[in-house]
C-alpha positions in Angstrom: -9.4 -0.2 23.7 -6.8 2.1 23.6 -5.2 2.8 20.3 -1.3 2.6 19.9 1.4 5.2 18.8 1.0 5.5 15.2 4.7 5.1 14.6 5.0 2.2 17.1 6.3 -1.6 15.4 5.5 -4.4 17.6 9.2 -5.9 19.5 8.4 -9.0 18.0 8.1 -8.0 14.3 11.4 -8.6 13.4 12.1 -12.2 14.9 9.1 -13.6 13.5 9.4 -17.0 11.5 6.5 -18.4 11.2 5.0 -19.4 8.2 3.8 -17.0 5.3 0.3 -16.1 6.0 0.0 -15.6 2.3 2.5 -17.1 -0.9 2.5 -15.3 -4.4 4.1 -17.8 -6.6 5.0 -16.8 -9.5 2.1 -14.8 -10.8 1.1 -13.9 -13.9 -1.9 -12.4 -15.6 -2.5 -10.9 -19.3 -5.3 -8.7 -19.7 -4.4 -9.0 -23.7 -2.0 -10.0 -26.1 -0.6 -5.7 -25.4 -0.5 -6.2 -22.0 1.0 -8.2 -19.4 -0.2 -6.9 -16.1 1.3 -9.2 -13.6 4.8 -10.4 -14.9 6.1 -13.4 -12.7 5.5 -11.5 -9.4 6.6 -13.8 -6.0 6.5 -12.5 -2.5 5.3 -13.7 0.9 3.4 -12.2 3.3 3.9 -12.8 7.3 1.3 -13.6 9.8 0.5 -10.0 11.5 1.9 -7.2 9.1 1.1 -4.6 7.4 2.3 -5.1 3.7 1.9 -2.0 1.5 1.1 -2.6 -2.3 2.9 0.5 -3.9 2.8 1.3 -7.6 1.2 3.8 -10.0 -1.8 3.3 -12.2 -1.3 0.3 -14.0 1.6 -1.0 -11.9 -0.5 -4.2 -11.4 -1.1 -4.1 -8.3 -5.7 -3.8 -8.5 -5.3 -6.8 -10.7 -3.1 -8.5 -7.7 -5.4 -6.9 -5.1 -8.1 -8.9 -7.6 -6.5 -12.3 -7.5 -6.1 -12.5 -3.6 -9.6 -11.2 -3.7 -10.7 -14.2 -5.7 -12.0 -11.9 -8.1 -10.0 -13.0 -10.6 -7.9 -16.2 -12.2 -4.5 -15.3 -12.9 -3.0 -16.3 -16.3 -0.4 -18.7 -14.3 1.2 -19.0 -11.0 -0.6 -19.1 -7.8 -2.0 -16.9 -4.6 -2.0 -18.8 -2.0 -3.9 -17.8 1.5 -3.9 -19.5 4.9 -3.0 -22.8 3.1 -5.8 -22.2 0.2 -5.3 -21.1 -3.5 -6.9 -18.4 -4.5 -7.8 -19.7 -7.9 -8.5 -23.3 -7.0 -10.1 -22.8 -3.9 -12.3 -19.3 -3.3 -14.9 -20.5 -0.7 -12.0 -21.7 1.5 -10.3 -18.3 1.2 -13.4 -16.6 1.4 -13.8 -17.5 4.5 -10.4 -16.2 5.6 -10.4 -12.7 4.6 -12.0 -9.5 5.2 -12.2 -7.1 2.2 -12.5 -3.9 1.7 -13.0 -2.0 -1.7 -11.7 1.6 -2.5 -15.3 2.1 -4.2 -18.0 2.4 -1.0 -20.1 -1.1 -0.2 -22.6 0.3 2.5 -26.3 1.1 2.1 -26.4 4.8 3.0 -29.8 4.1 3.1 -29.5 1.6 6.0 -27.6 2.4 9.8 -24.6 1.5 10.2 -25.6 -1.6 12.8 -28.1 -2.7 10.0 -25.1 -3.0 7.3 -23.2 -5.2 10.1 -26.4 -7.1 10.5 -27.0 -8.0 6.9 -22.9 -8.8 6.1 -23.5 -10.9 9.0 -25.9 -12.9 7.4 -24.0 -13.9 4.5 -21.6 -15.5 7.1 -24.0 -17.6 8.4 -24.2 -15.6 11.7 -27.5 -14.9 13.5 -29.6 -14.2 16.7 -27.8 -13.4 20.1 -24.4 -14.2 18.7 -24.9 -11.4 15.8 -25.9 -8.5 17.6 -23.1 -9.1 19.9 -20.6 -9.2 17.2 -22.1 -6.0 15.9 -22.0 -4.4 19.4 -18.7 -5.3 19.5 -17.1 -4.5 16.3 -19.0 -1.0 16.3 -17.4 -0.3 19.4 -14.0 -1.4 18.2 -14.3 1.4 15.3 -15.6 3.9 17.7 -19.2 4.2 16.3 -21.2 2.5 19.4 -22.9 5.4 20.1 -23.9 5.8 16.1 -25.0 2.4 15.7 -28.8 3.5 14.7 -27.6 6.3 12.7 -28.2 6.3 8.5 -24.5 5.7 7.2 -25.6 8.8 4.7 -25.3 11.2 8.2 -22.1 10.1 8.8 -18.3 12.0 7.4 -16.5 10.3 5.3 -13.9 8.9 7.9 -17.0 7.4 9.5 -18.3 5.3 6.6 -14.6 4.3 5.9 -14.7 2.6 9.7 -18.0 1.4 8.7 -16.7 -0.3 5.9 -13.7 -2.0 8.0 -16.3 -3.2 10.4 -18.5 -5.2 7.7 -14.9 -6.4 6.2 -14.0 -7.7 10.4 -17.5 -9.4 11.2 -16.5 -13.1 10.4 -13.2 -12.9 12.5 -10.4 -13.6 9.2 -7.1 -13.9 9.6 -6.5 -11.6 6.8 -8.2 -8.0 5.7 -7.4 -6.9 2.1 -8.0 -2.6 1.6 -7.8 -1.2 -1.9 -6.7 2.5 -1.5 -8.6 2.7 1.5 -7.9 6.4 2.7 -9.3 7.4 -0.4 -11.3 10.8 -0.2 -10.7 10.9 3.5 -9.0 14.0 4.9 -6.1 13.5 7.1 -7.2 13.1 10.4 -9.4 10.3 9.1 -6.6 8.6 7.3 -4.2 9.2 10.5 -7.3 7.3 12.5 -7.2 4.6 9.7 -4.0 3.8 10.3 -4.0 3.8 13.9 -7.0 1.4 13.4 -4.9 -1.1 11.5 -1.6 -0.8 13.8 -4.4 -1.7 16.5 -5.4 -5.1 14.2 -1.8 -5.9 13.8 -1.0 -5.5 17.5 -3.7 -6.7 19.1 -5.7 -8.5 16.7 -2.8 -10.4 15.1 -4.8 -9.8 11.5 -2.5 -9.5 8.5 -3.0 -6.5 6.2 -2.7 -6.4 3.1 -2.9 -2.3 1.8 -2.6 -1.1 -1.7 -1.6 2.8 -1.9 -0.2 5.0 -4.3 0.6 7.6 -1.4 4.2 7.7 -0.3 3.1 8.9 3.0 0.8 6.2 3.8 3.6 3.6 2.8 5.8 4.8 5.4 3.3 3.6 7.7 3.9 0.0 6.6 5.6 -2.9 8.1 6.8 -3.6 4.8 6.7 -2.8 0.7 6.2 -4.8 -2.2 7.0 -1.8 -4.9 5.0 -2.8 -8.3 6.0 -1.1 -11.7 4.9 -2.4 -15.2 3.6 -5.7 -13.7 6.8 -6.7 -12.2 7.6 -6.5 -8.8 10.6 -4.2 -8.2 11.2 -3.8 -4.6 10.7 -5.5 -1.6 11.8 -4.8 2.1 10.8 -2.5 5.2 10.5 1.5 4.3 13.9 2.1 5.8 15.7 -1.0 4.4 14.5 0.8 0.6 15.7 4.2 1.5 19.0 2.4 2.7 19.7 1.1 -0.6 20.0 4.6 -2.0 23.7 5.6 -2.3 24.0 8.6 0.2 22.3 11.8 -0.3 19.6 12.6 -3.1 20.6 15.7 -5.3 18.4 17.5 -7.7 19.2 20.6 -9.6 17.1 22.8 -12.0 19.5 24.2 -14.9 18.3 25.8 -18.8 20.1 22.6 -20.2 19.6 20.0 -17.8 20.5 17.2 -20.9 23.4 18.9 -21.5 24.8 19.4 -17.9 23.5 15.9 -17.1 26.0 14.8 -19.7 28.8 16.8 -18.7 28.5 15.8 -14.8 28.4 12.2 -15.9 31.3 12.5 -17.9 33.4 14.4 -14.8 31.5 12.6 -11.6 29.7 9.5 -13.0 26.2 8.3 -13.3 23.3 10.8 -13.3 20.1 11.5 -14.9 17.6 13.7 -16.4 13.9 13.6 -14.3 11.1 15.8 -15.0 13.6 18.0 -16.9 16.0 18.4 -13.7 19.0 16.9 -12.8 19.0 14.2 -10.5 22.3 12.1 -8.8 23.0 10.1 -5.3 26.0 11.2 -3.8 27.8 10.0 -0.1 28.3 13.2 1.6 26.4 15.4 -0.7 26.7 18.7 0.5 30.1 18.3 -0.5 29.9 17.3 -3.9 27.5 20.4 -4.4 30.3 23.1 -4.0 32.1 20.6 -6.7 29.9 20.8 -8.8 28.8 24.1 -8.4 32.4 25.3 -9.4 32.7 23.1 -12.3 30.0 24.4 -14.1 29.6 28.1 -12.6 26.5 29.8 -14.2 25.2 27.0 -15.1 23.0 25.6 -12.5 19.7 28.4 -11.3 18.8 25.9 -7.9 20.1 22.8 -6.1 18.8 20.9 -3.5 20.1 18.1 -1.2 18.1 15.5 0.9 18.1 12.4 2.5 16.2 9.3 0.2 13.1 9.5 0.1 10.5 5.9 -0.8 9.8 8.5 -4.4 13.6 8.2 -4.3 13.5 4.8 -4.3 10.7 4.5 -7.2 13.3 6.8 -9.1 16.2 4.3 -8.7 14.3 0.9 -9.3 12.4 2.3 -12.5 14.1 5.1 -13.5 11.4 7.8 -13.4 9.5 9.2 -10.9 5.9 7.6 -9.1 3.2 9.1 -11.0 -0.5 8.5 -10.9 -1.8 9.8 -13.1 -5.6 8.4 -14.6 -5.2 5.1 -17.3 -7.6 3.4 -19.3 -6.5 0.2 -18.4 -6.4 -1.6 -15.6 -4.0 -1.7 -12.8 
């Protein structure tokens, strides 16, 4: 089965009106009386996308990943998949998606067809009909010829696809993937991807991705943005960067609080990130010779670019998409 152009969007993706594959009314969830983790977060998401969970360490978006994995009972509000609530009713939604953890779930003790063959069993599925699926789904990873190989002598890419193939052996309608390029070195994560364009495509399986890697998000059909539990963007990749206003521009200088202030009080609204100095301007190569010769001396470096999705971050929350390790959870 031939895999398609990793930048390639179905025609089709934009006219679709069908019903929400999965509804997040509302949701809340409090780890403690500190904390609110998920802060009245609603979204839907459509049958056959890719929707990328973006946010930082403790954006909320595991403990989300956690409620549509019926993992979890949110405080209040509701998940709702393929017509079933999450919290209400987990068999039924079992039974509708595939998941796949960002921490490994295969035996590296076992070959890959015998991990298919015992996830298998826990969906009821046996005899003839089960080695076929196994065949088949090895095959649709590209591991057919690896199918009695340890999963221990395989890379890492390899146990990644491993992993999607035990996630795919029921047939759902909808595969969950926390962080799933993690440790993977780029070719593998480029084959991930092209893996799930293929689902989307050809499968018609929604995926739902959680990332903190602006490069894989551009790979999304669309973004749900997270930040401090409430969700702060929503919309393709390019609608986001749209919504900047013209050209990002960043300069270094050995007072940036001081020229921040002084640019704001000539050209309007800027700010202070990472100790540079950060603005959107429309035509922005312009405004840099403006600026240059309103403060000359003052500025050592200044850059201009298009928006980037960190960009966006930057303008929803005001500072800039960091991931660094937290104690709590996410």
């Amino acid at each position: 089965m031939p895999l398609p152009d990793l930048e390639a969007v179905p025609a089709s993706h934009e006219e679709r009106t069908e019903s929400p594959v999965i509804r997040i009314e509302r949701l809340r969830h409090r780890y403690d009386t500190q904390r609110q983790a998920l802060d009245d977060v609603s979204f839907d998401v459509r049958p056959a996308e890719i929707l990328g969970l973006l946010g930082p360490n403790g954006s909320g978006k595991t403990t989300l990943f956690r409620i549509l994995s019926t993992l979890m009972l949110p405080t209040a509000g509701r998940a709702v998949i393929m017509g079933h609530d999450a919290g209400s009713e987990p068999n039924q939604v079992r039974r509708e998606i595939g998941v796949v953890f960002q921490a490994a779930s295969v035996d590296a003790k076992l070959t890959a067809a015998e991990n298919l063959r015992h996830q298998g069993h826990l969906y009821g599925l046996n005899g003839g009909t089960l080695t076929r699926r196994i065949a088949e789904m090895l095959g649709r990873v590209g591991l057919a010829d690896r199918a009695r190989d340890r999963v221990e002598t395989l890379s890492g890419g390899q146990q990644r696809r491993v992993e999607l193939a035990k996630g795919l052996m029921h047939h759902p309608s909808v595969l969950l993937l926390d962080e799933p390029s993690t440790g993977l070195d780029p070719g593998a994560r480029r084959d991930l991807w092209l893996y799930l364009k293929m689902l989307r495509d050809q499968e018609h399986v929604t995926v739902v991705v959680t990332t903190h890697l602006m490069e894989e998000a551009e790979h999304c059909d669309r973004l749900a943005i997270l930040n401090e539990g409430k969700l702060v963007a929503l919309g393709t990749p390019a609608e986001l960067k749209s919504e900047i206003g013209g050209e990002v521009i960043v300069m270094e200088a050995r007072n940036p609080e001081s020229l921040a202030r002084r640019i704001a009080e000539r050209f309007g609204p800027c700010n202070v990130i990472d100790g540079k100095v950060r603005l959107e301007r429309e035509h922005g190569h312009r405004f840099v010779t403006d600026v240059v010769e309103a403060f000359p001396g003052e500025i050592d470096s200044i850059s201009v670019s298009k928006p980037t999705l960190e960009d966006v971050f930057i303008d929803r929350t005001g500072h800039r998409f960091w991931t660094g390790a937290e104690n709590a959870p996410s």
